[in-house]
C-alpha positions in Angstrom: -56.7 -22.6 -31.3 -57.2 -22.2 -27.8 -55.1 -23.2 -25.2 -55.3 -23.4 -21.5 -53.9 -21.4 -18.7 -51.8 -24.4 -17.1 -50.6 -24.6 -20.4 -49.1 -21.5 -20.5 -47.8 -21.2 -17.2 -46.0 -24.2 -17.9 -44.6 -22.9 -20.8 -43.5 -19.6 -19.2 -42.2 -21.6 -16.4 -39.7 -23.2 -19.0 -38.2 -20.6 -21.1 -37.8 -18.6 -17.0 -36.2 -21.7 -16.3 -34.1 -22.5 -19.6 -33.1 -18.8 -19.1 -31.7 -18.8 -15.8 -29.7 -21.8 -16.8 -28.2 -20.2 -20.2 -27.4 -17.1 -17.7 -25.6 -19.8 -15.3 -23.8 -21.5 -17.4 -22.7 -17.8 -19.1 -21.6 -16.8 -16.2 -19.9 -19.7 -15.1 -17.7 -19.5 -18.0 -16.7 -15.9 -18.1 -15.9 -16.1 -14.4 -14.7 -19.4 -14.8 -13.2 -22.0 -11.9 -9.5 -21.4 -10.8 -6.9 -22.7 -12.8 -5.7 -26.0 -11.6 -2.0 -24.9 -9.8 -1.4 -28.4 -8.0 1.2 -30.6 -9.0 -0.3 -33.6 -7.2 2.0 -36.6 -5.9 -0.8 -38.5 -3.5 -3.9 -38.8 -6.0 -6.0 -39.4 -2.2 -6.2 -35.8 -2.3 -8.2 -33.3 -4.5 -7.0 -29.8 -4.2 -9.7 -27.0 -4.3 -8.1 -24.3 -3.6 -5.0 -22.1 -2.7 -5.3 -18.2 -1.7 -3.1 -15.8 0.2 -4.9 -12.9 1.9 -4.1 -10.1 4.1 -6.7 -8.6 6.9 -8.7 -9.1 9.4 -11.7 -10.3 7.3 -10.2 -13.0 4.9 -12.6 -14.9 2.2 -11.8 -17.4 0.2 -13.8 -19.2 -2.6 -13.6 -22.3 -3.4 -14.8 -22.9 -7.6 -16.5 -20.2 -9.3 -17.2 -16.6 -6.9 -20.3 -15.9 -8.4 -22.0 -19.2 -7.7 -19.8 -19.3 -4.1 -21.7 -15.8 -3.5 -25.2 -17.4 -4.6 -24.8 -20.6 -2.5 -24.2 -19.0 0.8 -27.1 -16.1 0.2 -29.3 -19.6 -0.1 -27.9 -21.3 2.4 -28.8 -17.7 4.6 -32.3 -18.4 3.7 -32.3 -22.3 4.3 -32.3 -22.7 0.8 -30.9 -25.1 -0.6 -27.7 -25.1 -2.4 -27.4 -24.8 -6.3 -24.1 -26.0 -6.6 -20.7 -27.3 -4.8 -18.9 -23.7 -5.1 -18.6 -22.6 -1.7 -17.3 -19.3 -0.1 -15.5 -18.9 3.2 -15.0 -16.5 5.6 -12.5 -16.3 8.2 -12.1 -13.3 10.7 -8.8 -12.6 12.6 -8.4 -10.5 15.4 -5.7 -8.8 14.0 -4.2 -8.1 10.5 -2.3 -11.0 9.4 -1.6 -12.7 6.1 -3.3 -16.2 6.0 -2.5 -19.1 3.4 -5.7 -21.1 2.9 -5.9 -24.5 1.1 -9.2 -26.4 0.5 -9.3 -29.9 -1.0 -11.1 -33.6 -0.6 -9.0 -36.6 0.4 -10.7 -40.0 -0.5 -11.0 -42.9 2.3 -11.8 -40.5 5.2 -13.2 -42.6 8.4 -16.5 -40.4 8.8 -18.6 -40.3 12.0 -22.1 -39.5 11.9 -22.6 -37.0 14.0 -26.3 -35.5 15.6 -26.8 -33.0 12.9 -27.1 -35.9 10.7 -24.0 -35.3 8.7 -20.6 -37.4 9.2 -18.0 -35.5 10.0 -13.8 -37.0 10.2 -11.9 -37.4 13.0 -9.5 -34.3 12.5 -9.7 -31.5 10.2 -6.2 -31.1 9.7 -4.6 -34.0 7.6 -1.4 -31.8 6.0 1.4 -29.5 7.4 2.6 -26.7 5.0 6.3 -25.3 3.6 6.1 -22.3 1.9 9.4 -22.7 -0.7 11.7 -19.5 -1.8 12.9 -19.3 -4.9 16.3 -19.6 -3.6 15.3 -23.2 -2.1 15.1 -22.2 1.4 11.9 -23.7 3.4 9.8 -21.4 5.4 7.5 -23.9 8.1 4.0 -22.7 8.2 4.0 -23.0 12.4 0.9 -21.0 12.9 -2.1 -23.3 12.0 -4.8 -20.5 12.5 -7.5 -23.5 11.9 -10.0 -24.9 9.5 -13.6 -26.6 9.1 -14.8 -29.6 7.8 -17.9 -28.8 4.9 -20.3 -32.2 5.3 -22.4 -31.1 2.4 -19.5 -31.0 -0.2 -17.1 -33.3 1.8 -14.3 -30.5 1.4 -11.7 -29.4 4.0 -10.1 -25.8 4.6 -7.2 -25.3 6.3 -5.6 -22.2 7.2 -2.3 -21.1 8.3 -0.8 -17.7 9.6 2.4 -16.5 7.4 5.4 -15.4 9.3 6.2 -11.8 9.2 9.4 -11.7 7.9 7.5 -14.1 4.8 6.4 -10.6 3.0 7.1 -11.3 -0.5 5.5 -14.7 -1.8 6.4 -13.7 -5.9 7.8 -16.6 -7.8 7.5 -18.7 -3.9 6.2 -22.3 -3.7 3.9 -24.4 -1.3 5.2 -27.6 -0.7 2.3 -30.4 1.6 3.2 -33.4 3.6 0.7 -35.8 5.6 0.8 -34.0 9.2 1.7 -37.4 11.0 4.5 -39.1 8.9 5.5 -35.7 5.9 5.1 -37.7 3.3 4.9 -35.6 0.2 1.6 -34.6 -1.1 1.5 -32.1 -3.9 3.3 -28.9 -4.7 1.4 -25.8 -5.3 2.6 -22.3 -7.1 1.9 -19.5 -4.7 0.5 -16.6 -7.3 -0.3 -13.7 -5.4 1.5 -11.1 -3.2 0.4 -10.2 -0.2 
């Protein structure tokens, strides 16, 4: 039986292809998504999200790492994207400890802007309390900034952690709506700075 050599590239093409997506989807459950740590109170909003880090060169991911990794070397080469897990970098001009929170709020007012993507009016829709296991509140003051991600309609936030806030173990994140604090979610801080 003979067969033709569109035939077989086709068929190569498939099993590369069927591959690459066994390997994915491998991968994307060893290294899994973060475990959901939200305790969610305004079901508008869709936590992504929540990382501590100390530097001057602080990334964050938001879903899986290794597909976060993947998108933005595509995106580097105008590429497009595979998938919605996104990585973010944020440099500092000194060493600080930065809480960053990403997450999707439904009924955004979105303006189109000359990119061609709609963009809202503010990026920053939530003040932060970081919550000692004594009780007392700590205000996160220093809102170091944030973006706006068109393509995946997700927002990152970041704030600057006081000083004297050194130990976060067993320590809380309590969000409010910045203009009238009413309560959001509740998120478990996990790591230590």
């Amino acid at each position: 039986m003979r067969y033709s050599g569109r035939i077989n590239l086709l068929t190569v093409t498939s099993v590369i292809a069927l591959g690459l997506l066994a390997l994915g989807g491998v991968c994307a459950a060893l290294l899994g998504r973060s475990p959901k740590q939200f305790d969610v109170e305004d079901r508008s909003f869709h936590f992504t999200f929540c990382a501590v880090t100390t530097g001057t060169t602080h990334t964050v991911i938001s879903g899986n790492r290794l597909l976060g990794w993947l998108n933005r070397k595509l995106i580097g080469h105008r590429i497009r994207r595979i998938s919605h897990d996104q990585m973010y970098t944020i440099t500092t001009t000194r060493n600080e400890t930065l809480l960053s929170l990403g997450y999707r709020h439904d009924g955004d007012a979105l303006r189109l802007d000359t990119n061609g993507y709609s963009y809202p009016g503010t990026i920053r829709l939530l003040d932060a309390v970081v919550v000692q296991p004594g009780g007392r509140t700590v205000p996160l003051k220093g809102f170091y900034g944030g973006g706006y991600m068109p393509t995946t309609k997700e927002y990152f936030n970041h704030w600057v952690l006081p000083g004297d806030t050194t130990n976060l173990l067993g320590c809380g994140l309590r969000l409010s709506r910045e203009g009238d604090g009413k309560y959001v979610a509740t998120c478990r801080l996990q790591q230590k700075p």
